[in-house]
BAVEXNU-542415 format. One record per residue: x, y, z of N, C-alpha, C in turn. Coordinates in Angstrom, 1 decimal, decimal comma, always signed. Layout:
+--------+--------+--------+--------+--------+--------+--------+--------+--------+
|    n_u |    n_v |    n_w |   ca_u |   ca_v |   ca_w |    c_u |    c_v |    c_w |
+--------+--------+--------+--------+--------+--------+--------+--------+--------+
|      X |      Y |      Z |      X |      Y |      Z |      X |      Y |      Z |
...
+--------+--------+--------+--------+--------+--------+--------+--------+--------+
This chain:
+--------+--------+--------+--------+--------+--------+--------+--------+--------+
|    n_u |    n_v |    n_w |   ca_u |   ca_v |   ca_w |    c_u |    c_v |    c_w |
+--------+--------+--------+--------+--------+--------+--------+--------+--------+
|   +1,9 |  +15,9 |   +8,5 |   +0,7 |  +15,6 |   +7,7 |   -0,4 |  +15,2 |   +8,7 |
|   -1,8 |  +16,0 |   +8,4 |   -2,0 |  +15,3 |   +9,6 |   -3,0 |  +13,9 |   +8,8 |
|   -3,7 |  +13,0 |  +10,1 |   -3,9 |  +11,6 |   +9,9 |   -5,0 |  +11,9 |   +9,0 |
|   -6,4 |  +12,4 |   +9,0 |   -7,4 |  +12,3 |   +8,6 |   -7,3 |  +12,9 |   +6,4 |
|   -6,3 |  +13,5 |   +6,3 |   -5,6 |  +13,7 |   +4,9 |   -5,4 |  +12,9 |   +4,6 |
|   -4,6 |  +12,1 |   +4,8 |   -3,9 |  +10,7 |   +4,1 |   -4,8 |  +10,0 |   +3,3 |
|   -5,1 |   +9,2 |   +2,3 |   -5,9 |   +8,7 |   +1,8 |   -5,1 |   +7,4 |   +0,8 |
|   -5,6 |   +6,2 |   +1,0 |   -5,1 |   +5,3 |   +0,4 |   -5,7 |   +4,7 |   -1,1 |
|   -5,4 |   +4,9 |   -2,1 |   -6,5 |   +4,7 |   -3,2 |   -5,3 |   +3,0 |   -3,7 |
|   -6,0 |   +2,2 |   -4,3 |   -6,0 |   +1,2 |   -4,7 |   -6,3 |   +0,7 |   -6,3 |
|   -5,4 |   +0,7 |   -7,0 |   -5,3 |   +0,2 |   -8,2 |   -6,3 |   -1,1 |   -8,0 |
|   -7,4 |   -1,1 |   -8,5 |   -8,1 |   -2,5 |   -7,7 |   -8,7 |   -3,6 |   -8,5 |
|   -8,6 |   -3,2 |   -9,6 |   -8,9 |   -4,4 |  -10,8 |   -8,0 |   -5,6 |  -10,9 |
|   -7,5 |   -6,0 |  -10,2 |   -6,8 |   -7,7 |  -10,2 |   -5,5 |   -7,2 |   -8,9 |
|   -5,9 |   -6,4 |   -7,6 |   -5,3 |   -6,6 |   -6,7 |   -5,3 |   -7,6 |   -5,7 |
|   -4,3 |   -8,5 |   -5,2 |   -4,5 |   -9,4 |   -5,1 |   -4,8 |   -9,7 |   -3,4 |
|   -4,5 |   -8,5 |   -2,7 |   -4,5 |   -8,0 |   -1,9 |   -5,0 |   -6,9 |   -0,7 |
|   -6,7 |   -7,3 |   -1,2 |   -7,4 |   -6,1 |   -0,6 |   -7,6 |   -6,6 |   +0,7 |
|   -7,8 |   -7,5 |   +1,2 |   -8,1 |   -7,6 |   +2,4 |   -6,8 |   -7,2 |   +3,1 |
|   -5,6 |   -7,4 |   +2,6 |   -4,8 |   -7,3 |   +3,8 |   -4,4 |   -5,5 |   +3,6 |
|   -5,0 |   -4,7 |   +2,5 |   -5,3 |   -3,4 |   +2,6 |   -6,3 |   -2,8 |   +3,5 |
|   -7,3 |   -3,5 |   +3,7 |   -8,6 |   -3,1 |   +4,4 |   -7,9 |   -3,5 |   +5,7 |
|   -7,3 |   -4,0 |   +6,2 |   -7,1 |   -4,3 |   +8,1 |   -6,2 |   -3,5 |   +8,1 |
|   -5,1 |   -2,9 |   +7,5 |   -3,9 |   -1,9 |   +7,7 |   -4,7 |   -0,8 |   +7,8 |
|   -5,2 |   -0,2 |   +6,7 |   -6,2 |   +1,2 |   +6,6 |   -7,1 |   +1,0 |   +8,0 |
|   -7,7 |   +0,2 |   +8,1 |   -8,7 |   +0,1 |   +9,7 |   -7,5 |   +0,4 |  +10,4 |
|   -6,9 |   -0,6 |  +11,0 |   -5,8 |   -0,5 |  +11,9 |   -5,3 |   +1,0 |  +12,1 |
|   -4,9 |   +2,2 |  +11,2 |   -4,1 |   +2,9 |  +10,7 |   -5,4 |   +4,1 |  +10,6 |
|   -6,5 |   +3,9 |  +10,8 |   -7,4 |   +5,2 |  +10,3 |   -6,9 |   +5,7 |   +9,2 |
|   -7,0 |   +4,7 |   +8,0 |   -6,7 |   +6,0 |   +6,7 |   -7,6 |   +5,7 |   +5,9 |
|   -8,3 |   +6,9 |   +5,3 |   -9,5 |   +6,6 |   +4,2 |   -8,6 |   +5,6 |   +3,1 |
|   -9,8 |   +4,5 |   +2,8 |   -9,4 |   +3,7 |   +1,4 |  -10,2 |   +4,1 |   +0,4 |
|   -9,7 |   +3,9 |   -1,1 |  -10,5 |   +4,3 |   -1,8 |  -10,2 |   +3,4 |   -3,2 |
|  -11,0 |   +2,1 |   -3,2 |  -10,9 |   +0,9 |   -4,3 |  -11,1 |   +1,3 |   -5,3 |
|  -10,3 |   +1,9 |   -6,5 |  -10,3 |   +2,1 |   -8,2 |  -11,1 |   +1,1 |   -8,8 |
|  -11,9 |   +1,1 |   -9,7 |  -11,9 |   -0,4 |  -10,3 |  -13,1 |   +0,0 |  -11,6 |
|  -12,8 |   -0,9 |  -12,8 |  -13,8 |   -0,6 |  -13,5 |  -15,1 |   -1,4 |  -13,0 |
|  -16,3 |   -1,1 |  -13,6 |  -17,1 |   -1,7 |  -13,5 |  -17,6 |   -2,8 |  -13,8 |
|  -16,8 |   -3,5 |  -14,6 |  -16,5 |   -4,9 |  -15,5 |  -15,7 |   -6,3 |  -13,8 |
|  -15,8 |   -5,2 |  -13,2 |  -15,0 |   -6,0 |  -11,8 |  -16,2 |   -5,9 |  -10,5 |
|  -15,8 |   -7,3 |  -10,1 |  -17,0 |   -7,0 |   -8,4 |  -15,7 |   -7,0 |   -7,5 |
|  -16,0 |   -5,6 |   -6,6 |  -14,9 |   -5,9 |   -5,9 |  -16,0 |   -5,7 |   -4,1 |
|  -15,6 |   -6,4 |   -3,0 |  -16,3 |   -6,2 |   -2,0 |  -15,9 |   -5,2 |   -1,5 |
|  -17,2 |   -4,2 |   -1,0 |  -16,6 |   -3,2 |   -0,5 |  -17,1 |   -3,0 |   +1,0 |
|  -17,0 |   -4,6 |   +1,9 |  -17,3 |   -4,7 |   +3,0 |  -16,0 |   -4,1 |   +3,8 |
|  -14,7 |   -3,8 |   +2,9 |  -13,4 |   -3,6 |   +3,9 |  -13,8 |   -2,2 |   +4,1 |
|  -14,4 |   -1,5 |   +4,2 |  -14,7 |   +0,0 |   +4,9 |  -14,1 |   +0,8 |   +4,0 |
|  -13,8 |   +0,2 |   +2,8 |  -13,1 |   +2,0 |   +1,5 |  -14,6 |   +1,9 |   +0,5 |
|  -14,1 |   +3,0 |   +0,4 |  -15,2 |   +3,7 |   -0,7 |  -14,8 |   +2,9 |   -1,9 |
|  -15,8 |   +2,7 |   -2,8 |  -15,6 |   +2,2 |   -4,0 |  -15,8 |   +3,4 |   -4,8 |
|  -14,6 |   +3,5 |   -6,2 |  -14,9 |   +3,9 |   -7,0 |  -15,3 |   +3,4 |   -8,4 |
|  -15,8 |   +3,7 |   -9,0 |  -16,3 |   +2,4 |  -10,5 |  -16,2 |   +3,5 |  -11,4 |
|  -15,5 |   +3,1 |  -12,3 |  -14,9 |   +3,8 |  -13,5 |  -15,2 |   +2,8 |  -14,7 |
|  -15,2 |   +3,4 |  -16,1 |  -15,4 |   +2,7 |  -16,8 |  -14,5 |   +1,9 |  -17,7 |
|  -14,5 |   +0,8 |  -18,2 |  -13,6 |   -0,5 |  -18,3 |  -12,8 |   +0,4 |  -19,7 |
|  -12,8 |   +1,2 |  -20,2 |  -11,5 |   +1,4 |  -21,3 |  -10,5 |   +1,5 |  -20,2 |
|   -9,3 |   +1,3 |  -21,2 |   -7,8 |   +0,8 |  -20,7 |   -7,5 |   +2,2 |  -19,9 |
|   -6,6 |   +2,3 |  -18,8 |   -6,5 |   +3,6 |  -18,0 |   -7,3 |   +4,3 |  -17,3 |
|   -8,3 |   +3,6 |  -17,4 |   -9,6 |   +4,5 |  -16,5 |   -9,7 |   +4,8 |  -15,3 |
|   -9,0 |   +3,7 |  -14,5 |   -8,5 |   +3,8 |  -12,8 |   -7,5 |   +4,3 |  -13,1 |
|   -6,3 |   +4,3 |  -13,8 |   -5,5 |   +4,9 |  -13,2 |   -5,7 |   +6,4 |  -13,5 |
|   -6,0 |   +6,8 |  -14,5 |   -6,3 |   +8,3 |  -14,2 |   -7,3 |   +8,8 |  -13,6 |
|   -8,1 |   +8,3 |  -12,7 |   -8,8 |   +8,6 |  -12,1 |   -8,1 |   +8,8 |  -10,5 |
|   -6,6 |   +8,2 |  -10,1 |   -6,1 |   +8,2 |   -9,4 |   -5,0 |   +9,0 |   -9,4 |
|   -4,4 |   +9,4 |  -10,4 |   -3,3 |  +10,5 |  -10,8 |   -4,2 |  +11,3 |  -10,5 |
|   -5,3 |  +12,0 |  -11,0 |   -6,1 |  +13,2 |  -11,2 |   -6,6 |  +13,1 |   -9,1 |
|   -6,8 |  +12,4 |   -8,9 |   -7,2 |  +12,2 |   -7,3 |   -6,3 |  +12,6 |   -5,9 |
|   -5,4 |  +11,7 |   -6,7 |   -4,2 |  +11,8 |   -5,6 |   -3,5 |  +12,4 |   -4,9 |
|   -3,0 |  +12,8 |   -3,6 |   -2,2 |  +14,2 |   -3,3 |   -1,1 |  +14,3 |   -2,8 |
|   +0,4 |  +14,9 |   -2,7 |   +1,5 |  +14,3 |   -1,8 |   +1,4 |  +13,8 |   -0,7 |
|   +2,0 |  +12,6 |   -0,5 |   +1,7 |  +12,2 |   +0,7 |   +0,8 |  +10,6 |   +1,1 |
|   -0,3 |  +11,1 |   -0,3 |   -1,0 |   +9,8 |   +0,2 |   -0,5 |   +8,3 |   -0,9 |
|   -0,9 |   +7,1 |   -0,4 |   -0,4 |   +6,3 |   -0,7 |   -1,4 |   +5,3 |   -1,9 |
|   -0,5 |   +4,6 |   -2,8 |   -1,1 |   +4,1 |   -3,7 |   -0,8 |   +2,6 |   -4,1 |
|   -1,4 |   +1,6 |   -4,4 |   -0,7 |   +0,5 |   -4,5 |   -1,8 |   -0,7 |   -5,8 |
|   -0,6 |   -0,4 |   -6,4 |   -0,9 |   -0,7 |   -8,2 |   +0,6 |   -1,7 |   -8,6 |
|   +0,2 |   -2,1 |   -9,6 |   +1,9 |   -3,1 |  -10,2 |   +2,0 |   -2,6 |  -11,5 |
|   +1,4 |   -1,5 |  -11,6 |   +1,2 |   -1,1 |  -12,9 |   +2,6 |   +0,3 |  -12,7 |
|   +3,4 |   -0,1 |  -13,5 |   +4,9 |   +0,3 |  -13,6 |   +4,6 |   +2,2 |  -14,6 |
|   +4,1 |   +2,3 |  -15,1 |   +3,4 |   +3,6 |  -15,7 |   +2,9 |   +4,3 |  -14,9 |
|   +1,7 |   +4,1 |  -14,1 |   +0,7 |   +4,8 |  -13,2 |   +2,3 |   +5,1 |  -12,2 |
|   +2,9 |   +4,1 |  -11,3 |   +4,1 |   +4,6 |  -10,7 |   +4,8 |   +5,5 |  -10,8 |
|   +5,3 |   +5,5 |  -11,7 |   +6,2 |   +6,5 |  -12,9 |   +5,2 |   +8,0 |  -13,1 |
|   +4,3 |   +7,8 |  -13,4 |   +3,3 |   +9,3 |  -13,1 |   +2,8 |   +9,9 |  -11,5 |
|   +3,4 |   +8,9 |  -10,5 |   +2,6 |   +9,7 |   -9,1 |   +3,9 |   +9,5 |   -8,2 |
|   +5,3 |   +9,3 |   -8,1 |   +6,2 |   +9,1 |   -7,8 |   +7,1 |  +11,2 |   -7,9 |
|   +6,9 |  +11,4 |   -9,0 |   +7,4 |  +13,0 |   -9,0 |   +6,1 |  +13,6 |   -8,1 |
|   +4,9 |  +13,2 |   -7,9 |   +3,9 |  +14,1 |   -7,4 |   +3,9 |  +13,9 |   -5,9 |
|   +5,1 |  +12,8 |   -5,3 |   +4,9 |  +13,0 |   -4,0 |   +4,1 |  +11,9 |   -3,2 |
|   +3,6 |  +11,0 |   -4,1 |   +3,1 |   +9,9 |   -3,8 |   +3,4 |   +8,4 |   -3,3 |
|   +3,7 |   +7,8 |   -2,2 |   +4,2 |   +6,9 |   -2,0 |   +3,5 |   +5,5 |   -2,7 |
|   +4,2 |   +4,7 |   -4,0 |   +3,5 |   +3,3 |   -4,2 |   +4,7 |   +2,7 |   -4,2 |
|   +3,7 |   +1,3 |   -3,9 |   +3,7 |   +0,3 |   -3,9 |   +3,0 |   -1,1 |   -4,8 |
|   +3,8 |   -2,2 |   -4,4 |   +3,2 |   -3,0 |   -5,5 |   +2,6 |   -4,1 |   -4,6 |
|   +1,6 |   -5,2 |   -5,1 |   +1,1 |   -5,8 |   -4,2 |   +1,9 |   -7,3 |   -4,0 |
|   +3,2 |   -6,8 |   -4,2 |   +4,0 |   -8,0 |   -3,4 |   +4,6 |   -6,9 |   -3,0 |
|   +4,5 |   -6,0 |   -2,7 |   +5,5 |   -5,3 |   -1,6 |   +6,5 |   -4,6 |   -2,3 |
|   +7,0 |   -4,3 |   -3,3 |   +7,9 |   -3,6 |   -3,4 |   +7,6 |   -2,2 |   -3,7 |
|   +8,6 |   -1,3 |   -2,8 |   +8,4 |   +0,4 |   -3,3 |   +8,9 |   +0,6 |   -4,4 |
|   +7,8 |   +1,4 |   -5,0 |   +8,6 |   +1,9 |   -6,0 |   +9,2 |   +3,3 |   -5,9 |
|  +10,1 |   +3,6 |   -6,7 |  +11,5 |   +4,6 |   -5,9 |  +11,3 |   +5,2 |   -7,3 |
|  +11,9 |   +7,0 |   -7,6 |  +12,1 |   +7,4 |   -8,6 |  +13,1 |   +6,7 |   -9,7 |
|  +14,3 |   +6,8 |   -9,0 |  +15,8 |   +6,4 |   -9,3 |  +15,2 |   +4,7 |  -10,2 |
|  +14,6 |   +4,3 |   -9,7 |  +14,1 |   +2,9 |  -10,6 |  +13,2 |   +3,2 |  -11,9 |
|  +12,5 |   +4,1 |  -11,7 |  +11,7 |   +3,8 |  -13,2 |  +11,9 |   +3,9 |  -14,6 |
|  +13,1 |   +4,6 |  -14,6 |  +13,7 |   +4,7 |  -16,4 |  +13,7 |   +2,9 |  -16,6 |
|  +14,6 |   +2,5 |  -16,1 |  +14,9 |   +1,1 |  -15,7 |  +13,2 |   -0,3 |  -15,9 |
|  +12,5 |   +0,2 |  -15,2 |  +11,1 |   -0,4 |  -15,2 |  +10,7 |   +0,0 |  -16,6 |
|  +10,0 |   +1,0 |  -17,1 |   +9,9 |   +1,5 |  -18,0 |  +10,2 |   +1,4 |  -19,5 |
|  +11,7 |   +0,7 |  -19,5 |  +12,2 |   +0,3 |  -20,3 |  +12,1 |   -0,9 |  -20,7 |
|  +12,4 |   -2,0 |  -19,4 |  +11,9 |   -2,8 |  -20,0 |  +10,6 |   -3,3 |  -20,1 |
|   +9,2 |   -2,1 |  -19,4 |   +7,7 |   -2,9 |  -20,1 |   +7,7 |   -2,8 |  -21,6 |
|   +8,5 |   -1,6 |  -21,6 |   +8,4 |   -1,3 |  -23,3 |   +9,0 |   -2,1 |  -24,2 |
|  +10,4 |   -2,9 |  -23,9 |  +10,5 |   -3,5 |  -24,8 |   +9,4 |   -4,9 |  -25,0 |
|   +9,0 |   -5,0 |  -23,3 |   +7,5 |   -6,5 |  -23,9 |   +7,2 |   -6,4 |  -24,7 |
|   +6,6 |   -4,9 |  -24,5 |   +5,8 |   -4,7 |  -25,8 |   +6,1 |   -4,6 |  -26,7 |
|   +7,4 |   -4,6 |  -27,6 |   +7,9 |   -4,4 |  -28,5 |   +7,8 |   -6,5 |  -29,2 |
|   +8,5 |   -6,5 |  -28,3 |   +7,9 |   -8,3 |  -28,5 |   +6,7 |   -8,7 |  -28,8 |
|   +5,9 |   -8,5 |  -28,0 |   +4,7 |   -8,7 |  -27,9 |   +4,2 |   -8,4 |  -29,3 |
|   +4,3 |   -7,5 |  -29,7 |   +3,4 |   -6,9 |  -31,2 |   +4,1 |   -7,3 |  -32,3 |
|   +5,9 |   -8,2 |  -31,6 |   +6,6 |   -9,0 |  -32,9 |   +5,8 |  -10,3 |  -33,2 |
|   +5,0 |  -11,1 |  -32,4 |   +4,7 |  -12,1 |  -31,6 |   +5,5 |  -13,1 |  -31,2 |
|   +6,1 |  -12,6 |  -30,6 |   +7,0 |  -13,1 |  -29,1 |   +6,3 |  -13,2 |  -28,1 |
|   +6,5 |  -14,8 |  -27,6 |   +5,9 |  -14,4 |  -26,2 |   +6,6 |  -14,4 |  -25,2 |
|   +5,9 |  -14,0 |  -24,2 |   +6,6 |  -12,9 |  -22,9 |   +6,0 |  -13,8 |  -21,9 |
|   +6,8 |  -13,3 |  -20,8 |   +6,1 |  -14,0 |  -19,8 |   +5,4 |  -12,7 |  -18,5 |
|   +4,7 |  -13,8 |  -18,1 |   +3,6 |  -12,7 |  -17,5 |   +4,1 |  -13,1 |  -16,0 |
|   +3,4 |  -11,6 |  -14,8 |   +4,2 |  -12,0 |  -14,1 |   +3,8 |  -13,6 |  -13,5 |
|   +4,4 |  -13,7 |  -12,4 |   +4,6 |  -14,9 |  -11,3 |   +2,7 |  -14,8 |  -10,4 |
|   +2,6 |  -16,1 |   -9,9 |   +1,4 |  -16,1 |   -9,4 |   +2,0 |  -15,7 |   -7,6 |
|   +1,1 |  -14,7 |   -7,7 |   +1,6 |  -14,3 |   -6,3 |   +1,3 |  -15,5 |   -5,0 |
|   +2,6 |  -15,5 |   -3,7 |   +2,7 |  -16,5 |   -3,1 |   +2,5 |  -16,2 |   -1,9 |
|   +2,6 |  -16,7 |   -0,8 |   +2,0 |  -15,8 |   +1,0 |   +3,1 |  -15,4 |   +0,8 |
|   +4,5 |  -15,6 |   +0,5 |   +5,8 |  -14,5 |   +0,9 |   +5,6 |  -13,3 |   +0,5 |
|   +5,0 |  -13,3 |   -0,6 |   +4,7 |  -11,9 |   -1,1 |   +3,8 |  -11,2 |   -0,4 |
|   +2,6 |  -11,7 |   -0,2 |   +1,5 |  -11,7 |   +0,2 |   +1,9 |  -10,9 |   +1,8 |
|   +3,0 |  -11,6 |   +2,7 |   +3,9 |  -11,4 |   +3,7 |   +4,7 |   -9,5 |   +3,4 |
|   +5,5 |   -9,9 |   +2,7 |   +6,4 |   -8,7 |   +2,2 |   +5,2 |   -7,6 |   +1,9 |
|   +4,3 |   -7,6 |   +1,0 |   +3,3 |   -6,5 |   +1,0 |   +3,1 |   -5,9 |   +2,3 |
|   +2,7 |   -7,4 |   +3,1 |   +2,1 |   -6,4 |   +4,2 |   +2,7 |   -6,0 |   +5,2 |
|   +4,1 |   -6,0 |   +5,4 |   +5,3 |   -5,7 |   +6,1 |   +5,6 |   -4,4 |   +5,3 |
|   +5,9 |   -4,1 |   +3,8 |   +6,2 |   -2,7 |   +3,5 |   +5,1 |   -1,9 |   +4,0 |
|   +4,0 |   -2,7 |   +3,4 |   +2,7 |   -1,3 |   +3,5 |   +2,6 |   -1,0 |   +4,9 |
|   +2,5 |   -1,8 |   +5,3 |   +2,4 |   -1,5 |   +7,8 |   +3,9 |   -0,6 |   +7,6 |
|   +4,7 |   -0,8 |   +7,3 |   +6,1 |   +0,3 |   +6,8 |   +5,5 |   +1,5 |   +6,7 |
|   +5,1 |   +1,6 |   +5,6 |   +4,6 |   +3,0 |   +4,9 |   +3,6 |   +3,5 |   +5,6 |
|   +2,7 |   +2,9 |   +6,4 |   +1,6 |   +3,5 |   +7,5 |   +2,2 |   +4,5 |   +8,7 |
|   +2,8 |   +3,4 |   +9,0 |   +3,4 |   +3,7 |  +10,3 |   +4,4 |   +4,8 |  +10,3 |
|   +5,1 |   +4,8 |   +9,3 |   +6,0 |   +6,2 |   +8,8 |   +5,7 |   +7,4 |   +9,2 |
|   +4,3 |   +7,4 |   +7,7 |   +3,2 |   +8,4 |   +7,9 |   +2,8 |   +8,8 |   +9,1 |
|   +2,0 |   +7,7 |  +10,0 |   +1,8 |   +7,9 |  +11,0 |   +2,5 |   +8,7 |  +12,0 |
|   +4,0 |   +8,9 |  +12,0 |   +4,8 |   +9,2 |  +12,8 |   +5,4 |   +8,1 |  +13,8 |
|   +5,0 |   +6,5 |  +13,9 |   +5,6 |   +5,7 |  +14,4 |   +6,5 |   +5,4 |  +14,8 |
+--------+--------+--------+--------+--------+--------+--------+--------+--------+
Protein backbone atom coordinates (compact mmCIF):
# COMPACT_ATOMS: atom_id res chain seq x y z
CA UNK A 1 0.00 0.00 0.00
CA UNK A 2 1.67 2.73 -0.68
CA UNK A 3 2.14 5.75 2.12
CA UNK A 4 0.54 8.81 0.43
CA UNK A 5 -3.13 6.50 0.02
CA UNK A 6 -3.56 5.87 3.50
CA UNK A 7 -5.83 8.28 4.99
CA UNK A 8 -6.92 8.61 8.60
CA UNK A 9 -10.45 9.97 9.05
CA UNK A 10 -11.72 10.58 12.60
CA UNK A 11 -15.11 10.16 14.10
CA UNK A 12 -14.49 13.67 15.75
CA UNK A 13 -17.53 14.93 17.53
CA UNK A 14 -16.59 14.07 21.22
CA UNK A 15 -13.08 12.45 20.36
CA UNK A 16 -11.19 12.56 23.09
CA UNK A 17 -8.07 12.26 21.48
CA UNK A 18 -7.13 14.42 18.63
CA UNK A 19 -4.05 15.71 19.50
CA UNK A 20 -2.49 12.48 20.17
CA UNK A 21 -3.99 11.66 16.52
CA UNK A 22 -2.45 14.76 14.99
CA UNK A 23 1.37 13.86 16.25
CA UNK A 24 1.03 10.10 15.02
CA UNK A 25 -0.50 11.17 11.52
CA UNK A 26 2.58 14.01 11.45
CA UNK A 27 4.99 11.50 12.72
CA UNK A 28 3.58 8.75 10.15
CA UNK A 29 2.84 11.17 6.97
CA UNK A 30 -0.82 10.11 6.78
CA UNK A 31 -3.51 12.44 5.56
CA UNK A 32 -6.02 13.21 8.61
CA UNK A 33 -9.28 13.94 7.96
CA UNK A 34 -11.55 15.39 11.26
CA UNK A 35 -15.57 14.29 10.67
CA UNK A 36 -17.55 16.51 12.76
CA UNK A 37 -20.85 18.24 12.57
CA UNK A 38 -20.94 21.77 12.58
CA UNK A 39 -22.62 22.16 16.01
CA UNK A 40 -18.74 21.17 17.17
CA UNK A 41 -15.41 23.55 17.18
CA UNK A 42 -12.88 21.31 16.59
CA UNK A 43 -9.07 22.89 16.04
CA UNK A 44 -7.83 22.22 12.93
CA UNK A 45 -4.33 23.49 13.81
CA UNK A 46 -3.24 19.47 13.93
CA UNK A 47 -2.59 19.54 10.09
CA UNK A 48 -6.05 17.27 9.03
CA UNK A 49 -8.47 18.62 6.89
CA UNK A 50 -11.73 19.34 8.50
CA UNK A 51 -14.73 18.09 7.39
CA UNK A 52 -18.21 19.74 8.68
CA UNK A 53 -21.21 17.84 8.16
CA UNK A 54 -24.44 18.54 9.32
CA UNK A 55 -25.58 17.91 13.03
CA UNK A 56 -28.58 15.19 12.16
CA UNK A 57 -27.73 11.86 13.88
CA UNK A 58 -25.18 9.85 11.42
CA UNK A 59 -23.93 12.54 9.45
CA UNK A 60 -20.09 11.89 10.11
CA UNK A 61 -20.40 8.64 10.05
CA UNK A 62 -21.71 8.25 6.72
CA UNK A 63 -19.83 10.63 5.38
CA UNK A 64 -16.88 8.29 6.43
CA UNK A 65 -18.36 4.85 5.28
CA UNK A 66 -19.11 6.58 1.89
CA UNK A 67 -15.21 8.11 2.13
CA UNK A 68 -13.27 5.44 3.32
CA UNK A 69 -11.07 2.80 1.43
CA UNK A 70 -9.33 -0.61 2.33
CA UNK A 71 -6.71 -0.02 4.24
CA UNK A 72 -7.14 3.30 5.65
CA UNK A 73 -7.73 3.82 9.17
CA UNK A 74 -10.66 5.07 11.40
CA UNK A 75 -11.08 5.80 14.90
CA UNK A 76 -14.68 6.26 16.39
CA UNK A 77 -16.39 4.33 19.72
CA UNK A 78 -19.26 4.27 17.80
CA UNK A 79 -19.79 0.30 17.81
CA UNK A 80 -22.28 0.54 14.42
CA UNK A 81 -20.06 2.81 12.10
CA UNK A 82 -17.29 -0.26 13.18
CA UNK A 83 -19.53 -2.88 12.31
CA UNK A 84 -20.14 -1.15 8.76
CA UNK A 85 -16.23 -0.50 7.73
CA UNK A 86 -14.67 -3.61 9.37
CA UNK A 87 -16.09 -6.02 6.14
CA UNK A 88 -14.71 -3.07 3.87
CA UNK A 89 -11.18 -3.53 4.91
CA UNK A 90 -10.87 -0.82 7.23
CA UNK A 91 -8.83 -0.77 10.25
CA UNK A 92 -10.75 0.98 13.65
CA UNK A 93 -10.24 1.80 16.48
CA UNK A 94 -11.59 3.29 19.56
CA UNK A 95 -10.23 6.24 21.42
CA UNK A 96 -9.04 4.22 24.37
CA UNK A 97 -7.37 2.00 22.11
CA UNK A 98 -9.20 -0.94 21.43
CA UNK A 99 -9.32 -2.68 17.89
CA UNK A 100 -12.09 -3.43 16.74
CA UNK A 101 -12.10 -7.08 15.10
CA UNK A 102 -14.91 -8.61 12.93
CA UNK A 103 -15.34 -11.83 15.14
CA UNK A 104 -16.46 -9.12 18.02
CA UNK A 105 -19.25 -7.30 16.59
CA UNK A 106 -22.33 -9.57 16.77
CA UNK A 107 -21.37 -9.46 20.41
CA UNK A 108 -21.00 -5.38 20.54
CA UNK A 109 -23.95 -4.98 18.66
CA UNK A 110 -25.99 -6.86 20.76
CA UNK A 111 -25.47 -5.58 23.51
CA UNK A 112 -25.81 -1.57 22.29
CA UNK A 113 -29.14 -2.88 21.31
CA UNK A 114 -30.27 -4.14 24.16
CA UNK A 115 -29.33 -0.34 25.97
CA UNK A 116 -31.46 0.64 23.86
CA UNK A 117 -34.12 -1.55 24.55
CA UNK A 118 -33.74 -0.23 28.25
CA UNK A 119 -33.33 2.90 27.52
CA UNK A 120 -36.81 3.42 25.73
CA UNK A 121 -38.23 1.00 28.88
CA UNK A 122 -36.77 3.92 31.09
CA UNK A 123 -34.06 2.10 32.53
CA UNK A 124 -31.11 3.71 33.10
CA UNK A 125 -27.90 2.63 31.58
CA UNK A 126 -24.79 3.65 32.23
CA UNK A 127 -22.72 5.63 29.91
CA UNK A 128 -19.40 4.99 29.22
CA UNK A 129 -16.35 5.57 31.79
CA UNK A 130 -14.56 9.05 31.71
CA UNK A 131 -11.67 8.41 29.78
CA UNK A 132 -8.18 8.23 31.96
CA UNK A 133 -4.22 8.75 30.65
CA UNK A 134 -4.18 4.74 30.72
CA UNK A 135 -6.47 4.86 28.08
CA UNK A 136 -5.40 7.84 26.71
CA UNK A 137 -1.73 5.67 26.85
CA UNK A 138 -3.30 2.29 25.24
CA UNK A 139 -4.85 4.55 22.32
CA UNK A 140 -1.79 5.75 21.52
CA UNK A 141 0.28 2.56 21.76
CA UNK A 142 -2.44 0.62 19.38
CA UNK A 143 -2.82 3.48 16.96
CA UNK A 144 1.51 3.94 16.73
CA UNK A 145 0.63 -0.17 16.32
CA UNK A 146 -1.58 0.35 13.41
CA UNK A 147 0.78 3.06 11.72
CA UNK A 148 3.65 1.44 11.89
CA UNK A 149 2.15 -1.85 10.46
CA UNK A 150 0.90 0.00 7.60
CA UNK A 151 3.94 1.62 7.36
CA UNK A 152 5.73 -1.62 6.93
CA UNK A 153 7.73 -1.17 10.32
Amino acid sequence: MRNDVLTVYVDADSCPVKEEIGHLCKKYNKKLVFVASYAHEINPSLGAELVTVDSRAEEADLYIVNHCRRGDVVVTQDHGLAGLLLPKGVNVISPRGKIFLEEDMNELLFTRHLGKIQRRAGMKTKGPKKIKNEDILMFYEEFEKILSKLEGV
